[in-house]
C-alpha positions in Angstrom: 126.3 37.6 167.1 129.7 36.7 167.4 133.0 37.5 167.6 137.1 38.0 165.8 135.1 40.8 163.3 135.8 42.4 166.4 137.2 40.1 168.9 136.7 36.2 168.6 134.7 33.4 167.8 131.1 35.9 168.3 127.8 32.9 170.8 118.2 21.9 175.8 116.5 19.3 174.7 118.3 16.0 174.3 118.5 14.7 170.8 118.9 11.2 169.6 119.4 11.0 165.9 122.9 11.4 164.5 122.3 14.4 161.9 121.5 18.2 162.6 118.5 18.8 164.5 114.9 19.7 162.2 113.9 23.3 161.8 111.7 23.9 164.7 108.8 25.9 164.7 110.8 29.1 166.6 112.8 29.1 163.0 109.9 28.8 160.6 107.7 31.8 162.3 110.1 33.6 164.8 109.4 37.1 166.3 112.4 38.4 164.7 112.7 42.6 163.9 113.6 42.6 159.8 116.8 45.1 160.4 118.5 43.1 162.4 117.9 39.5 160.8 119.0 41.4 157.7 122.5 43.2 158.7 123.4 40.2 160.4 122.2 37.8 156.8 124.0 40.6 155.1 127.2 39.6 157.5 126.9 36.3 156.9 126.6 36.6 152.8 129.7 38.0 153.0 131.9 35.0 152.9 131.3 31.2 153.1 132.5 31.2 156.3 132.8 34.1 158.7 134.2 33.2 161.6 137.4 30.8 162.6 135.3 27.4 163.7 137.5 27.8 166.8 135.6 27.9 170.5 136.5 31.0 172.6 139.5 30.8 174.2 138.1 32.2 178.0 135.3 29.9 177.2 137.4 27.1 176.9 139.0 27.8 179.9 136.1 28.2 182.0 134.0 25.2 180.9 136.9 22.8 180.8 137.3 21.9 184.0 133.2 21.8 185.0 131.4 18.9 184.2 129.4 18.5 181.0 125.6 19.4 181.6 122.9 22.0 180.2 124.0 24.9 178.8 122.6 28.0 176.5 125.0 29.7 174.0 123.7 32.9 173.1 124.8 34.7 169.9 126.4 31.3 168.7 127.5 32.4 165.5 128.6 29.6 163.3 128.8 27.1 166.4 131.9 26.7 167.1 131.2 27.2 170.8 128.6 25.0 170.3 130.4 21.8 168.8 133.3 22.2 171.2 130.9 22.2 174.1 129.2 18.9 172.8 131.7 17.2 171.9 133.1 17.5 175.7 129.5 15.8 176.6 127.3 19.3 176.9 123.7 19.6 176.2 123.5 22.7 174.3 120.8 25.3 173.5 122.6 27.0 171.1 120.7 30.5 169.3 121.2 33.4 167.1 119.1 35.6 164.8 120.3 34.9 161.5 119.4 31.7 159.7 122.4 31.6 157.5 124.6 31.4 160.6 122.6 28.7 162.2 122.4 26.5 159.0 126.0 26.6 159.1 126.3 25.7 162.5 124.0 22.6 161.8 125.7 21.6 159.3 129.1 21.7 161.0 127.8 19.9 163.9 126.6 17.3 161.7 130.3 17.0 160.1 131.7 17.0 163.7 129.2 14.3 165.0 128.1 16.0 167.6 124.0 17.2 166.4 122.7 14.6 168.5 123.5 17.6 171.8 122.6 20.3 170.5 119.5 22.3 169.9 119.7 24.9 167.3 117.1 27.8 167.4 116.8 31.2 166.0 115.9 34.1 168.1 116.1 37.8 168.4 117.1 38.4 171.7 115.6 41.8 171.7 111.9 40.0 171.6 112.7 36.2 172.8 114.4 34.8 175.3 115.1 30.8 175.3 112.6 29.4 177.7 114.9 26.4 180.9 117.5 26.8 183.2 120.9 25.9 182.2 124.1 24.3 184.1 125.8 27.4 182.0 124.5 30.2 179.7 127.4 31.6 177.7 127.5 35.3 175.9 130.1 35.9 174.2 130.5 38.9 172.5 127.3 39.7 172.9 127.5 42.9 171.4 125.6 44.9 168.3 126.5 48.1 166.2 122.7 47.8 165.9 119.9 49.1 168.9 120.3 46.3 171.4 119.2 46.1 174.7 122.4 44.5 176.3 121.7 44.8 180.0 117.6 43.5 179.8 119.5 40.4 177.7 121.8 39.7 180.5 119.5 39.8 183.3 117.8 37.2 181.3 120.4 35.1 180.8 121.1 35.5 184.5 117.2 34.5 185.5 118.2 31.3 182.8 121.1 29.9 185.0 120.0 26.8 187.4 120.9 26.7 191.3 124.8 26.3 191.2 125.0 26.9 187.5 127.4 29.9 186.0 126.6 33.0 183.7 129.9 33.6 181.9 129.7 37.2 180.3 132.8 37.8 177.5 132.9 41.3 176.4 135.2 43.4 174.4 137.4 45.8 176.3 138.5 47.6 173.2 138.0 47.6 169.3 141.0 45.6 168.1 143.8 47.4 166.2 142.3 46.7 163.0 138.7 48.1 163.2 140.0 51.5 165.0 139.4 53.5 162.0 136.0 52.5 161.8 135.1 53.0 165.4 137.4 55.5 166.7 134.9 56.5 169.4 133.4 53.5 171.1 133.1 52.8 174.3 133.0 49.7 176.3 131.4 48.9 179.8 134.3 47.5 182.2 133.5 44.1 183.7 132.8 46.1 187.0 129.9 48.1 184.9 128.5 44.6 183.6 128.6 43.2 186.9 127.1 46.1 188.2 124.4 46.5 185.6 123.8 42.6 186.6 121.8 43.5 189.5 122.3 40.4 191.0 121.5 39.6 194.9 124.5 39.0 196.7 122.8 36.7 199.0 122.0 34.5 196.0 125.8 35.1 193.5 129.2 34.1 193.5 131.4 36.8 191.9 134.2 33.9 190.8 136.0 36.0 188.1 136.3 39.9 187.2 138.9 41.1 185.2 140.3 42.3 181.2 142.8 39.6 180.0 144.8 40.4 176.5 145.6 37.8 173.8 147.1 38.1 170.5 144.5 37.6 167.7 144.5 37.7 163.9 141.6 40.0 162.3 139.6 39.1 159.6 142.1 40.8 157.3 145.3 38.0 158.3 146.5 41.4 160.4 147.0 40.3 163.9 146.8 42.1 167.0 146.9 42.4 171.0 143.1 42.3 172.3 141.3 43.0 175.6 138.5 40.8 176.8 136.1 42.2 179.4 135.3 38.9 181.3 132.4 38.9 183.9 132.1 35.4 185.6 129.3 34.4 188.4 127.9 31.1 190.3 124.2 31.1 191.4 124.4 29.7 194.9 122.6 26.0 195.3 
């Protein structure tokens, strides 16, 4: 479930062949609740393409400068976190919910050359959780209009990261000048809440970044606009 409808672009097992990776069996039979594969199919059906292609920008920013190894993308959309990760060397689990969203992603991993590193599968993260430990696990914009159990997900994408791996947490701080009218009344945890709703053991975490960075963005509509990111970034100690 990703990301610029409100904020951005919104978010492994080694393959060797050169095209998209085969429907596994979590695609063909997944344990998937019908409302929420169908709002987000109903997204998707919208437009051939929903969201920009581009990777997030704190993302990009954060995994840059680590080297490539295993990481989960959760929520990951139409992959564009996905194929920028891999094509920097990353092994990446990459999921979402809706099937139309991860075909595209295959398909534009394919184009991109990259398919051989990552692993497309579809789950509802309200009943799955992607089985490994990962160098990274990435939400971004992990967020639903629909019933979602946001702080169970991210305790299990914190129990997913490996010893000395990172849990990078990108949040909206706001709704965006262009979808105010439509949500005049939301409210968004503050990266201390996330942190805090975490639970994490000191003893064990790194706290390495905390804080609500704006950007200038352009909305679905062409209309662009000054955004807040809520940005929650932690190391699991070796």
């Amino acid at each position: 479930m990703q990301h610029d409808g409100i904020a951005g672009e919104h978010r492994h097992a080694h393959r060797h062949d050169r095209t998209a990776a085969p429907v596994d069996d979590q695609r063909r039979h997944p344990d998937v609740d019908e409302e929420t594969a169908r709002y987000w199919e109903e997204l998707y059906g919208r437009r051939d393409r929903y969201w920009s292609g581009r990777a997030n920008p704190i993302l990009v920013d954060v995994a840059g400068p680590l080297p490539a190894g295993t990481v989960l993308d959760l929520g990951c959309g139409e992959g564009g976190d996905a194929i920028w990760l891999a094509g920097r060397g990353w092994r990446v689990t990459a999921v979402d919910v809706a099937e139309t969203a991860l075909d595209r992603a295959s398909a534009a991993a394919t184009e991109a050359g990259v398919a051989s590193r990552i692993e497309f599968r579809r789950h509802d993260l309200t009943r799955t959780f992607p089985p490994g430990e990962f160098d990274l696990v990435s939400a971004q914009f992990l967020q639903s209009p629909l019933e979602f159990p946001r702080g169970e997900v991210l305790r299990s994408a914190a129990r997913a990261v490996a010893p000395g791996g990172r849990l990078l947490v990108v949040e909206h701080g706001e709704v965006p000048p262009w979808g105010r009218h439509a949500h005049p009344d939301v409210r968004f945890p503050t990266p201390q809440e996330t942190l805090a709703e975490l639970d994490l053991d000191p003893d064990r975490w790194l706290t390495e970044r905390l804080d609500a960075p704006r950007r200038q963005a352009t909305g679905p509509d062409g209309h662009t606009g000054t955004l807040v990111d809520h940005v929650v970034l932690v190391r699991r100690r070796p």
